[in-house]
KETORFI-194917 format. One record per residue (C-alpha): residue number from 0; residue in three letters; x, y, z. Coordinates in Angstrom, 3 decimals, padded with zeros to 6 digits. Layout:
<recs>
+-----+------+----------+----------+----------+
: pos : code :        X :        Y :        Z :
+-----+------+----------+----------+----------+
: NUM :  ala :        X :        Y :        Z :
...
+-----+------+----------+----------+----------+
</recs>
This chain:
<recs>
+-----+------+----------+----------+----------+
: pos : code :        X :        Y :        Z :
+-----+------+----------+----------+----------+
:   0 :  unk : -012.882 :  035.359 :  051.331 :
:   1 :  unk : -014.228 :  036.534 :  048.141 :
:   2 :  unk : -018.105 :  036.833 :  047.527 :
:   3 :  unk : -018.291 :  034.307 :  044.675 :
:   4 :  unk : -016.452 :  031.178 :  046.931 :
:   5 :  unk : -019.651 :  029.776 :  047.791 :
:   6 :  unk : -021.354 :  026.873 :  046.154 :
:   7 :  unk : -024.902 :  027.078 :  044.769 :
:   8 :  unk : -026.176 :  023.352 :  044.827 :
:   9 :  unk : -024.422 :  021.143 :  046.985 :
:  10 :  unk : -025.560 :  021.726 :  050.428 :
:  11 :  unk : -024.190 :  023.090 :  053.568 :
:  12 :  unk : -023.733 :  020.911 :  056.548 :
:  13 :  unk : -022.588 :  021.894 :  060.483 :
:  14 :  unk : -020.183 :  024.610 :  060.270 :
:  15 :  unk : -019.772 :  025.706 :  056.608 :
:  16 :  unk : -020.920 :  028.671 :  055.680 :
:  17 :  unk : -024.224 :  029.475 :  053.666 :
:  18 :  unk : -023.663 :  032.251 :  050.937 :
:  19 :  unk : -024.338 :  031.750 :  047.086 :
:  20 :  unk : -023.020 :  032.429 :  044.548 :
:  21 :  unk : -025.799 :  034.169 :  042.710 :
:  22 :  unk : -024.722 :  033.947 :  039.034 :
:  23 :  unk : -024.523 :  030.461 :  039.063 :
:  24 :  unk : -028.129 :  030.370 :  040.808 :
:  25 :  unk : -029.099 :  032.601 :  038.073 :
:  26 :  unk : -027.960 :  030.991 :  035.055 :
:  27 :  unk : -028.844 :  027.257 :  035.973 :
:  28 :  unk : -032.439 :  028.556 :  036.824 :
:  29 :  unk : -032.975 :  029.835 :  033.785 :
:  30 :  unk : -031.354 :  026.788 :  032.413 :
:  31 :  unk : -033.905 :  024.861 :  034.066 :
:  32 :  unk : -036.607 :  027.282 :  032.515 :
:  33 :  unk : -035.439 :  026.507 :  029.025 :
:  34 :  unk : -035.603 :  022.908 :  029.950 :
:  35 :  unk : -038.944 :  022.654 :  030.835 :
:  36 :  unk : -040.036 :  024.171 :  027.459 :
:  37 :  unk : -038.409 :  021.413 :  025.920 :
:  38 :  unk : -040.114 :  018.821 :  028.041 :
:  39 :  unk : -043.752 :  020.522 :  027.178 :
:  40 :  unk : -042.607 :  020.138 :  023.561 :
:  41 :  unk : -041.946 :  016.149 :  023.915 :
:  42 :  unk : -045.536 :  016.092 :  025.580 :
:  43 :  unk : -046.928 :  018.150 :  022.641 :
:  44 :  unk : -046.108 :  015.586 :  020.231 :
:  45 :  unk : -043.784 :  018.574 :  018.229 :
:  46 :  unk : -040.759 :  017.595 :  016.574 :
:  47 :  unk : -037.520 :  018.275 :  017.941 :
:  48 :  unk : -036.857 :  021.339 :  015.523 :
:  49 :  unk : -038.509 :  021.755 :  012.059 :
:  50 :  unk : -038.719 :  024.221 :  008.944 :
:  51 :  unk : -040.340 :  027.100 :  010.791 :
:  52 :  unk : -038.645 :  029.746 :  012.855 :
:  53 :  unk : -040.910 :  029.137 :  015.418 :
:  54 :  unk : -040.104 :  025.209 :  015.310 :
:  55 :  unk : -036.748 :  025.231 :  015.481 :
:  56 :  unk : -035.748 :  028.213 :  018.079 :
:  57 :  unk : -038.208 :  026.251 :  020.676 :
:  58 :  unk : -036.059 :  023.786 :  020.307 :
:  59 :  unk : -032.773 :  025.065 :  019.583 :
:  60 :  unk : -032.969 :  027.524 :  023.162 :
:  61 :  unk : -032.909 :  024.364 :  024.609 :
:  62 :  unk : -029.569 :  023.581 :  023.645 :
:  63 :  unk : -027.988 :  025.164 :  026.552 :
:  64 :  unk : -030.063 :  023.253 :  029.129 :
:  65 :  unk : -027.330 :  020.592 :  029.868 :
:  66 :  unk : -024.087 :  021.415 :  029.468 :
:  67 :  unk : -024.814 :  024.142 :  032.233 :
:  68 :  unk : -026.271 :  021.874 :  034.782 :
:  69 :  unk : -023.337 :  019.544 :  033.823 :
:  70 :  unk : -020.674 :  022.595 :  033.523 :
:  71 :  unk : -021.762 :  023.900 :  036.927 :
:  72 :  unk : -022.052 :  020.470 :  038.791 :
:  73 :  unk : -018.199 :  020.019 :  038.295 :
:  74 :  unk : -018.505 :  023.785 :  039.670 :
:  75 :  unk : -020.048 :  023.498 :  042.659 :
:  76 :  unk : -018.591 :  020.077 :  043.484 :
:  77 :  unk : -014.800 :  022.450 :  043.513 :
:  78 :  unk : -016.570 :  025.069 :  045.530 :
:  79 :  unk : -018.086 :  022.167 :  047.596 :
:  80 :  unk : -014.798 :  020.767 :  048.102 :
:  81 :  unk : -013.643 :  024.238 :  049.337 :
:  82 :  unk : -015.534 :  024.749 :  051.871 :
:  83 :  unk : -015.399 :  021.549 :  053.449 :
:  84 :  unk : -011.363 :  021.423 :  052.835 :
:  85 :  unk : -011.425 :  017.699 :  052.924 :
:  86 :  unk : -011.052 :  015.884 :  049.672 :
:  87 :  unk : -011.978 :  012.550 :  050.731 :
:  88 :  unk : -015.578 :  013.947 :  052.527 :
:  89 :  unk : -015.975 :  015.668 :  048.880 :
:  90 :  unk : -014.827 :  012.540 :  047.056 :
:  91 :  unk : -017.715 :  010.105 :  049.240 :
:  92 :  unk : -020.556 :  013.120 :  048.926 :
:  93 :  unk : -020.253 :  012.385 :  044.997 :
:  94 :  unk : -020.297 :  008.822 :  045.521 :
:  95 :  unk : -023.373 :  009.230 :  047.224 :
:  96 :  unk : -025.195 :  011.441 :  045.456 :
:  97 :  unk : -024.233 :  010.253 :  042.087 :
:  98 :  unk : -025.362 :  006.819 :  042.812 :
:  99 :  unk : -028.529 :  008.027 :  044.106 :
: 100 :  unk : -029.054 :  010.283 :  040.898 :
: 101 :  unk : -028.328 :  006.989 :  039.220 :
: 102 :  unk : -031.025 :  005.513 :  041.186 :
: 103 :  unk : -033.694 :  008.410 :  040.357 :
: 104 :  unk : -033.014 :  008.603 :  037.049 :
: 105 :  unk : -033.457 :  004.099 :  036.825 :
: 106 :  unk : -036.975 :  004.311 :  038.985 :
: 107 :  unk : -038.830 :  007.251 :  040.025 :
: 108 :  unk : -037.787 :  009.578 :  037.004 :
: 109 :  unk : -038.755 :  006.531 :  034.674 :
: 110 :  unk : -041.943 :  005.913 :  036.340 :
: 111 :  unk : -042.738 :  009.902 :  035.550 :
: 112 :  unk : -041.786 :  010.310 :  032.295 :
: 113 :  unk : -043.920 :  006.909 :  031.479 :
: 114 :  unk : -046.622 :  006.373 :  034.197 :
: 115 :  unk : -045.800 :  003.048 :  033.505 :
: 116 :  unk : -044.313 :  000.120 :  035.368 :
: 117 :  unk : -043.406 : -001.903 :  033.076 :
: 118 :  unk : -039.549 : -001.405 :  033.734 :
: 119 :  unk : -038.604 : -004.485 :  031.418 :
: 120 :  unk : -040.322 : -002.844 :  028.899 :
: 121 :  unk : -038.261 :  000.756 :  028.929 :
: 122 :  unk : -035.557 :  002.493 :  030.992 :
: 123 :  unk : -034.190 :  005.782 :  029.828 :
: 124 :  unk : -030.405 :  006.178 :  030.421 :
: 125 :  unk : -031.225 :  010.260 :  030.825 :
: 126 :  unk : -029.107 :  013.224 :  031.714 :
: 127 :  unk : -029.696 :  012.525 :  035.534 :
: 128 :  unk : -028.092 :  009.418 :  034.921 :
: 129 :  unk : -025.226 :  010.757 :  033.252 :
: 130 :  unk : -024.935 :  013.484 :  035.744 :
: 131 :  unk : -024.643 :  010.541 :  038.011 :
: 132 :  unk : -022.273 :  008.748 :  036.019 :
: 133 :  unk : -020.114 :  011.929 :  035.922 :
: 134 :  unk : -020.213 :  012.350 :  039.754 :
: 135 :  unk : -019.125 :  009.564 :  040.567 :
: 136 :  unk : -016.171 :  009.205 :  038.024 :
: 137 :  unk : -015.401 :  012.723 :  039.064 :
: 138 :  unk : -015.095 :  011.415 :  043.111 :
: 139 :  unk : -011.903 :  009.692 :  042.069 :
: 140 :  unk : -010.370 :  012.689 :  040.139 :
: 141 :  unk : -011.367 :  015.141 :  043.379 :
: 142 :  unk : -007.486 :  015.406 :  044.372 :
: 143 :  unk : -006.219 :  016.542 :  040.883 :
: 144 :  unk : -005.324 :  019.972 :  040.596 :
: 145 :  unk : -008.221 :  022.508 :  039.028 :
: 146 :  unk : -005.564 :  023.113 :  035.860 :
: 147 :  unk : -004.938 :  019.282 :  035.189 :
: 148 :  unk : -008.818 :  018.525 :  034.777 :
: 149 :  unk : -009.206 :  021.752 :  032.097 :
: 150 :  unk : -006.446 :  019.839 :  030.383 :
: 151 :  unk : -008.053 :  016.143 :  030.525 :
: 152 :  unk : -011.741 :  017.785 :  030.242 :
: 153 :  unk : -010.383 :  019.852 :  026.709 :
: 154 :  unk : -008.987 :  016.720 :  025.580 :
: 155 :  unk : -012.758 :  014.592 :  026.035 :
: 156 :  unk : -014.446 :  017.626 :  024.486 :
: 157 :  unk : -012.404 :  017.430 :  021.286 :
: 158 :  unk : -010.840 :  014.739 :  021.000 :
: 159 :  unk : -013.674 :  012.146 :  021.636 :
: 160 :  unk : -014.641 :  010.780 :  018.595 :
: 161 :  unk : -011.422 :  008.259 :  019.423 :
: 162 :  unk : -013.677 :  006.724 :  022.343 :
: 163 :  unk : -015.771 :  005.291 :  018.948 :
: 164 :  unk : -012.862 :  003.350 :  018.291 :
: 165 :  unk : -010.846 :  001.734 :  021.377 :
: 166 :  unk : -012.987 : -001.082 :  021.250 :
: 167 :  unk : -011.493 : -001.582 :  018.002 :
: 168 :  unk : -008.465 : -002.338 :  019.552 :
: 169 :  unk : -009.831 : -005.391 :  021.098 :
: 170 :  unk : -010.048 : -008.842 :  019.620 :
: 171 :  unk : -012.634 : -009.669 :  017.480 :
: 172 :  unk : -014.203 : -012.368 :  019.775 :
: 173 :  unk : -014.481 : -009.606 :  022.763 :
: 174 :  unk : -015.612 : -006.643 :  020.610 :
: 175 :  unk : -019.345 : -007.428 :  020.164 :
: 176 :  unk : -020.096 : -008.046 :  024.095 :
: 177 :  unk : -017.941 : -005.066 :  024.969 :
: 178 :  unk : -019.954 : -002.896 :  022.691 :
: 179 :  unk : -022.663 : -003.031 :  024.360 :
: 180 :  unk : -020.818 : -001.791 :  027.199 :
: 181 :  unk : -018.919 :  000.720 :  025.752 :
: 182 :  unk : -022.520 :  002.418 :  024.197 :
: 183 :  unk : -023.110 :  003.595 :  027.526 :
: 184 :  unk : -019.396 :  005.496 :  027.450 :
: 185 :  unk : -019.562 :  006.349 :  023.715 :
: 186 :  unk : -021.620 :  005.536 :  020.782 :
: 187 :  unk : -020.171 :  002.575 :  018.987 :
: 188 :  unk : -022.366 :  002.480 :  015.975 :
: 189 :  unk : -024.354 : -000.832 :  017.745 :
: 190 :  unk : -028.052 : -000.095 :  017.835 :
: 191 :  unk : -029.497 : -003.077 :  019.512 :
: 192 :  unk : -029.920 : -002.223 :  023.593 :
: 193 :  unk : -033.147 : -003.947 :  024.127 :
: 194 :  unk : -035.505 : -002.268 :  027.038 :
: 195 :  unk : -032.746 :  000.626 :  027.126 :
: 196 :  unk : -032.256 :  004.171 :  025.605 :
: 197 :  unk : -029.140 :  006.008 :  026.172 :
: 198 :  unk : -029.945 :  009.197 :  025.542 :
: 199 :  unk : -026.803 :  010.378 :  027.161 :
: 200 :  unk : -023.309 :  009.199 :  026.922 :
: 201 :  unk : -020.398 :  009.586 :  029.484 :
: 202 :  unk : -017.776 :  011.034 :  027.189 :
: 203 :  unk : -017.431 :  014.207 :  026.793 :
: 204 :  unk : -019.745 :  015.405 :  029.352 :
: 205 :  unk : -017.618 :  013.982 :  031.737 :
: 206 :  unk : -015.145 :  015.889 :  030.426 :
: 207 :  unk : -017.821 :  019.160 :  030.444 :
: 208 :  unk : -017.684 :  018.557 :  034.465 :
: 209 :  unk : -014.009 :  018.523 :  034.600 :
: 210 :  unk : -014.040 :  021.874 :  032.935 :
: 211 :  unk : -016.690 :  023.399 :  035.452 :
: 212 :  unk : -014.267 :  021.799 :  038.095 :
: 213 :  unk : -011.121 :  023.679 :  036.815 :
: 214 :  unk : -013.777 :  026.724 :  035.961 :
: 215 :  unk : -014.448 :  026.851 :  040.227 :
: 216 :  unk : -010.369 :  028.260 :  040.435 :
: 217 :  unk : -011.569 :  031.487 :  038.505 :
: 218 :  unk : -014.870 :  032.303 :  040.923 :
: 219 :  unk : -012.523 :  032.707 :  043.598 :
: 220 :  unk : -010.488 :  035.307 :  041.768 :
: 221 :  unk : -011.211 :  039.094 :  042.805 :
: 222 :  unk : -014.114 :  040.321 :  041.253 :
: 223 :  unk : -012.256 :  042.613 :  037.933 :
: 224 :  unk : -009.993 :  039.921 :  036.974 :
: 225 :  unk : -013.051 :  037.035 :  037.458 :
: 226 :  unk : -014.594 :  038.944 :  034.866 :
: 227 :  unk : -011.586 :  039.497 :  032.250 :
: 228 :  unk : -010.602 :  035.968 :  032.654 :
: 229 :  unk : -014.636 :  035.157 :  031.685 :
: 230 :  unk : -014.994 :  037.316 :  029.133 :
: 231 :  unk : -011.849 :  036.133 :  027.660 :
: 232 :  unk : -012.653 :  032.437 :  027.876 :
: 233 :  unk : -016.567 :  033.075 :  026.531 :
: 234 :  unk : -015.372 :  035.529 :  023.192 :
: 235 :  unk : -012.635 :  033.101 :  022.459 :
: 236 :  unk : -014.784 :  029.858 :  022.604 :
: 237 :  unk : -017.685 :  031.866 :  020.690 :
: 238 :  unk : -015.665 :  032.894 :  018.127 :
: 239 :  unk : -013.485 :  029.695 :  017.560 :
: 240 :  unk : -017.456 :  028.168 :  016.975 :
: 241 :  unk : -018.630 :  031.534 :  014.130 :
: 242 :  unk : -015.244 :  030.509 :  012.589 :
: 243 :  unk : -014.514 :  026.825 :  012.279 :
: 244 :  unk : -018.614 :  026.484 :  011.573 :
: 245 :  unk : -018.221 :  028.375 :  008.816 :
: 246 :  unk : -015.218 :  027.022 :  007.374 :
: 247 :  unk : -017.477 :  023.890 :  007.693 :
: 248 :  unk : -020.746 :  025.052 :  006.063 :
: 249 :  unk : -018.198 :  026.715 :  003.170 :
: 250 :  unk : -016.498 :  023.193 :  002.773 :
: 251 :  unk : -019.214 :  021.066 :  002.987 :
: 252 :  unk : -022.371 :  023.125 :  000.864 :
: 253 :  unk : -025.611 :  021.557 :  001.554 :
: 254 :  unk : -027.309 :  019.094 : -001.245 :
: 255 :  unk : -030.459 :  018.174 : -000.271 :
: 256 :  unk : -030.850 :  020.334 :  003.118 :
: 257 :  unk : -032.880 :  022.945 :  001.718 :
: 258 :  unk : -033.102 :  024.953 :  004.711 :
: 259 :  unk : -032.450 :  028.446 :  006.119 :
: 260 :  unk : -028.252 :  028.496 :  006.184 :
: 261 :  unk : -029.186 :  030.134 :  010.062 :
: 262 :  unk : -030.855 :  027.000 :  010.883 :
: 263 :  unk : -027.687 :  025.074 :  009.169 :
: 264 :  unk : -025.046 :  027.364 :  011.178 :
: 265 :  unk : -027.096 :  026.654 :  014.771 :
: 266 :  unk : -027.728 :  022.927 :  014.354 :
: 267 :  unk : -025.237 :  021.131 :  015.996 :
: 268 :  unk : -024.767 :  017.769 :  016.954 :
: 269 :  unk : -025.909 :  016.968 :  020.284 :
: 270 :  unk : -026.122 :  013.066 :  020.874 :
: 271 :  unk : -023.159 :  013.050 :  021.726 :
: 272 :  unk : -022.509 :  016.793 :  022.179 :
: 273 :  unk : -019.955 :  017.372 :  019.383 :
: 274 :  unk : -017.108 :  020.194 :  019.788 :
: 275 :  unk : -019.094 :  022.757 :  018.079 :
: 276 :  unk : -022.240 :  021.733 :  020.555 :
: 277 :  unk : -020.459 :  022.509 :  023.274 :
: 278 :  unk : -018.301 :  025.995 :  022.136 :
: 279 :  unk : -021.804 :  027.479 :  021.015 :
: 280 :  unk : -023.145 :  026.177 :  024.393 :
: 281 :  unk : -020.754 :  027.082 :  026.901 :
: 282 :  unk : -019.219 :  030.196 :  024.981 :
: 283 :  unk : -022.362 :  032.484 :  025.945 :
: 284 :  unk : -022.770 :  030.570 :  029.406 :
: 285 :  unk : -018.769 :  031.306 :  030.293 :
: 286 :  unk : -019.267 :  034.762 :  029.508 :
: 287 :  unk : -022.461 :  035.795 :  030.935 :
: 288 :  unk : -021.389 :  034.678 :  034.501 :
: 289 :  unk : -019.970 :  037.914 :  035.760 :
: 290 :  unk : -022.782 :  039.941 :  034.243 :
: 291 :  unk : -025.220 :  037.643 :  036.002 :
: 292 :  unk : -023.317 :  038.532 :  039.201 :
: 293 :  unk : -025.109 :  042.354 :  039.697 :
: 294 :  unk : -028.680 :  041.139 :  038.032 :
: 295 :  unk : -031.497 :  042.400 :  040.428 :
: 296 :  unk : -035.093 :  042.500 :  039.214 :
: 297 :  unk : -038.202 :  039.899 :  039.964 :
: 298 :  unk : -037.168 :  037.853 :  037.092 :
: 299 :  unk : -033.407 :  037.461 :  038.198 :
: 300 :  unk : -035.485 :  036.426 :  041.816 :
: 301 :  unk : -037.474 :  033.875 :  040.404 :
: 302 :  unk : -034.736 :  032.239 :  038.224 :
: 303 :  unk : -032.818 :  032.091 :  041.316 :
: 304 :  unk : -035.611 :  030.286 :  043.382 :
: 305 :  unk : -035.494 :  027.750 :  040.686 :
: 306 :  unk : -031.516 :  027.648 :  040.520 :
: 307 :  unk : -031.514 :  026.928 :  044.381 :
: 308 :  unk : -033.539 :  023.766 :  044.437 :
: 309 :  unk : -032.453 :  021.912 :  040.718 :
: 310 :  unk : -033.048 :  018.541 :  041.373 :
: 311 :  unk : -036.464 :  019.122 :  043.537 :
: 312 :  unk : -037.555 :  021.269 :  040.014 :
: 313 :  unk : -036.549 :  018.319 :  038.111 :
: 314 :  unk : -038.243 :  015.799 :  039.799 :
: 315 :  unk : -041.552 :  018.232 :  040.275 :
: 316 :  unk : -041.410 :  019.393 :  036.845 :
: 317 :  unk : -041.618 :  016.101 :  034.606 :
: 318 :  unk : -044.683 :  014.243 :  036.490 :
: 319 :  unk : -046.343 :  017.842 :  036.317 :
: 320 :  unk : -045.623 :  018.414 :  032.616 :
: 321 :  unk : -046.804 :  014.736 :  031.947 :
: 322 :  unk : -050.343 :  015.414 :  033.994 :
: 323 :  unk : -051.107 :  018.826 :  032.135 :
: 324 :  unk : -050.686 :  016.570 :  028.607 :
: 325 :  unk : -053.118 :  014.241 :  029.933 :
: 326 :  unk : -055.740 :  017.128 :  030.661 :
: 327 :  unk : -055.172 :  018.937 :  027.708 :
: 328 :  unk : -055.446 :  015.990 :  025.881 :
: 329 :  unk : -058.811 :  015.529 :  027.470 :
: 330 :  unk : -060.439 :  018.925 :  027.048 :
: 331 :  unk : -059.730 :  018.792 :  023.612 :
: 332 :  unk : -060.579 :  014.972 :  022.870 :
: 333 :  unk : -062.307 :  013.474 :  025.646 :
: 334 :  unk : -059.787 :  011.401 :  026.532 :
: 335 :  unk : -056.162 :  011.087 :  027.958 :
: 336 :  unk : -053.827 :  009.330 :  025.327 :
: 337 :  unk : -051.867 :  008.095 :  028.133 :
: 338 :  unk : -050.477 :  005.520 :  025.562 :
: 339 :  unk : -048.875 :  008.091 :  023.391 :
: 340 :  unk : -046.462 :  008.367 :  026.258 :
: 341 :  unk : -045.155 :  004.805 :  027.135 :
: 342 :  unk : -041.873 :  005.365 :  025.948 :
: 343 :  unk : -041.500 :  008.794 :  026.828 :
: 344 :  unk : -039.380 :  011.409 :  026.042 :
: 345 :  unk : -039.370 :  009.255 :  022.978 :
: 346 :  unk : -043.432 :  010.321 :  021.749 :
: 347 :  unk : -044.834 :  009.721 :  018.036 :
: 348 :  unk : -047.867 :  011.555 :  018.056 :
: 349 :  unk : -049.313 :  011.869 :  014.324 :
: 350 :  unk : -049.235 :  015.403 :  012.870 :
: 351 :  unk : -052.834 :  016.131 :  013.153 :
: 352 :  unk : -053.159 :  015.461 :  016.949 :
: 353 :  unk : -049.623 :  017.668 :  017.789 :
: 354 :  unk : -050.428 :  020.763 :  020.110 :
: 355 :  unk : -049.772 :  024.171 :  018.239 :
: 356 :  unk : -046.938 :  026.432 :  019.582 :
: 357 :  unk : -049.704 :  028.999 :  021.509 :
: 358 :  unk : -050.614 :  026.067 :  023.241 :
: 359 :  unk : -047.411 :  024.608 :  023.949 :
: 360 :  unk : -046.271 :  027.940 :  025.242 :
: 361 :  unk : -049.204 :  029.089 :  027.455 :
: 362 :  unk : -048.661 :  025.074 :  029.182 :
: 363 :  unk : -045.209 :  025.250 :  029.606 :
: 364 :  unk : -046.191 :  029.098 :  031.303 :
: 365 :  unk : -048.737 :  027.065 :  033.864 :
: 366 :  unk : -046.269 :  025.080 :  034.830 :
: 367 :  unk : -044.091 :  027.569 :  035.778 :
: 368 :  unk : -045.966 :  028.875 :  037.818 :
: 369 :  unk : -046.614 :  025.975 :  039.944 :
: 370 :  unk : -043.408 :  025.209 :  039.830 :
: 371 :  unk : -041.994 :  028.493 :  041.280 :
: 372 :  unk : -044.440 :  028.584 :  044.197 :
: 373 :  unk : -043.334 :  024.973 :  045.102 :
: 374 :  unk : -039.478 :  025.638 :  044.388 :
: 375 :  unk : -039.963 :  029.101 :  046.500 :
: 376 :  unk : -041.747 :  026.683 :  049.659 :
: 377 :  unk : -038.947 :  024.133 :  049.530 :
: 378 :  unk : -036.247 :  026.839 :  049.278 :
: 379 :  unk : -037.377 :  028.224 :  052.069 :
: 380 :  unk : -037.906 :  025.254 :  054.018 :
: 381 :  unk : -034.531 :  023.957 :  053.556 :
: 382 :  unk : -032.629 :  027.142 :  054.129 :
: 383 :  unk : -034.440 :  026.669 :  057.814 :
: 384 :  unk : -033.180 :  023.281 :  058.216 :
: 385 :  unk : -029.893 :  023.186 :  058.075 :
: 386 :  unk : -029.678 :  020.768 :  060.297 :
: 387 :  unk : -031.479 :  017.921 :  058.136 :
: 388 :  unk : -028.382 :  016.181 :  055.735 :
: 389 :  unk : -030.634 :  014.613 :  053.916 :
: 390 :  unk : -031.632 :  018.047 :  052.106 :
: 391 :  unk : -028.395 :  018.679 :  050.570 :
: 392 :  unk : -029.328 :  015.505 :  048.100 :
: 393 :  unk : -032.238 :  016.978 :  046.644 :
+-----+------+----------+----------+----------+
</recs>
């Protein structure tokens, strides 16, 4: 059996074997890392992007954050699937632990981001919820072959602006009901969801999971023609983005956007992920995976740690975030501003009060650290009890 079989995230269970694939540790670790900057940044009260380098590369890093933890969810569910060679076992594991992802993201994850509990008031329809979503859509699809969902996922990724306009096809007395519905698959233009933010849509990052499904058939490949095949994929989807963005930039010259044409070039749609989104996004991600495959160093180590344990990181990382805003906030003004955060990640905090980037940066750098000697302990712990099934959900 070839080295890279092995899933990273979904756990083990009597009788299946325990080796990782490493890259994919690797990758979604440092994923996660980017993530967490982005999270200090909502905290901070800084804009997502702005007119300074500085600005807009702390946010635009960020960028790659979910479509790998959505890209390599559809991946390890394959490898998953694999090892347990039992479709329908694979197909009820992603009911289950889509449905409780769904559950996080409605309670406990809201609860974090707001320390409020007021749920009438807010609930965030986040990217654990999609992920959820996604799962659970993708436990019905299980027994399709790898090639059939790169065909169906390609198709969501660029053909999904039609999703804005099926419910167009429905009479006029259904439509407005069904809207509200179909906001939650893809935006529909309505705006009024009272008490709820959908942040994330299912379509195409549905179709992003299918892709890291189909993607699972090339880790099992031999080790030189892994490689080619993710080379090939990454340089093609890179360049098909450099090209058709600047076709676009060259056809449509900016009026009023006065900024840097680098800043024009990188900022791409991401709510909903458009094409280009996703080709810059996954291009690099695609390729890097074999490289990622002989890392060593203490870096690789600690990205790996985090890449292990992804959901315990996620649910550690936001409450902790959330607390260090409330003591900076303190030191430097005596008190909290816990109400600056009551619809969080959706924070107005007026320019004056904002955190600078130093600060930003050396909080998001605390955190880390706390985070990677709790990720390390609960790594550890649940490689040594294997025999607990309830580990393999978080």
């Amino acid at each position: 059996m070839p080295a890279a079989v092995l899933t990273p995230d979904f756990g083990g269970g009597k009788g299946l074997q325990s080796t990782r694939i490493r890259s994919i540790d690797i990758l979604r670790g440092l994923a996660m890392v980017l993530m967490a900057i982005d999270h200090v940044r909502v905290y901070s009260g800084m804009p997502a992007g702005g007119p300074t380098p500085g600005i807009f590369f702390t946010r635009w890093v960020t960028h790659f954050c979910v479509p790998t933890f959505v890209f390599f969810a559809g991946t390890s569910a394959f490898l998953y699937g694999e090892k347990l060679k039992n479709k329908n076992s694979l197909s009820r594991f992603l009911v289950t632990r889509g449905l409780f992802l769904v559950l996080l993201e409605l309670t406990l994850l809201r609860f974090c981001w707001t320390f409020n509990f007021n749920y009438s008031q807010f609930i965030l329809a986040g990217v654990i919820w999609m992920l959820g979503c996604c799962m659970v859509i993708l436990a019905l699809l299980v027994w399709l072959k790898p090639l059939v969902h790169v065909i169906v996922g390609l198709i969501l990724v660029f053909f999904q602006q039609a999703f804005h306009y099926l419910p167009n096809l429905l009479p006029l007395s259904w439509q407005k009901s069904f809207d509200w519905f179909w906001d939650f698959i893809y935006p529909t233009g309505q705006e009024d969801h009272p008490g709820i933010a959908i942040l994330y849509v299912l379509v195409p990052w549905i179709g992003v999971m299918m892709l890291g499904f189909g993607f699972g058939k090339i880790l099992l490949m031999e080790a030189a023609k892994r490689k080619k095949i993710c080379l090939r994929i990454g340089l093609a989807a890179i360049g098909i983005f450099i090209l058709t963005d600047i076709i676009m930039l060259f056809l449509n010259p900016a009026k009023a956007d006065q900024r840097p044409i680098l800043f024009r070039f990188l900022d791409q749609k991401k709510y909903p992920p458009s094409p280009l989104y996703l080709l810059m996004t996954l291009g690099p991600l695609i390729a890097l995976v074999p490289f990622t495959e002989k890392v060593r160093g203490r870096l690789a180590d600690i990205f790996g740690i985090f890449g292990r344990v992804p959901l315990f990181y996620y649910l550690l990382h936001i409450p902790l975030i959330h607390l260090s805003a409330l003591l900076v906030n303190f030191i430097r003004d005596g008190t909290t501003h816990q109400d600056w955060y009551g619809y969080a990640p959706f924070t107005e905090i007026s320019k004056e009060q904002r955190w600078g980037l130093p600060l930003l940066y050396l909080v998001f750098l605390l955190v880390e650290v706390i985070l990677y000697f709790a990720c390390r302990s609960y790594s550890r712990y649940k490689t040594l009890h294997p025999e607990k099934k309830w580990l393999k959900y978080i």
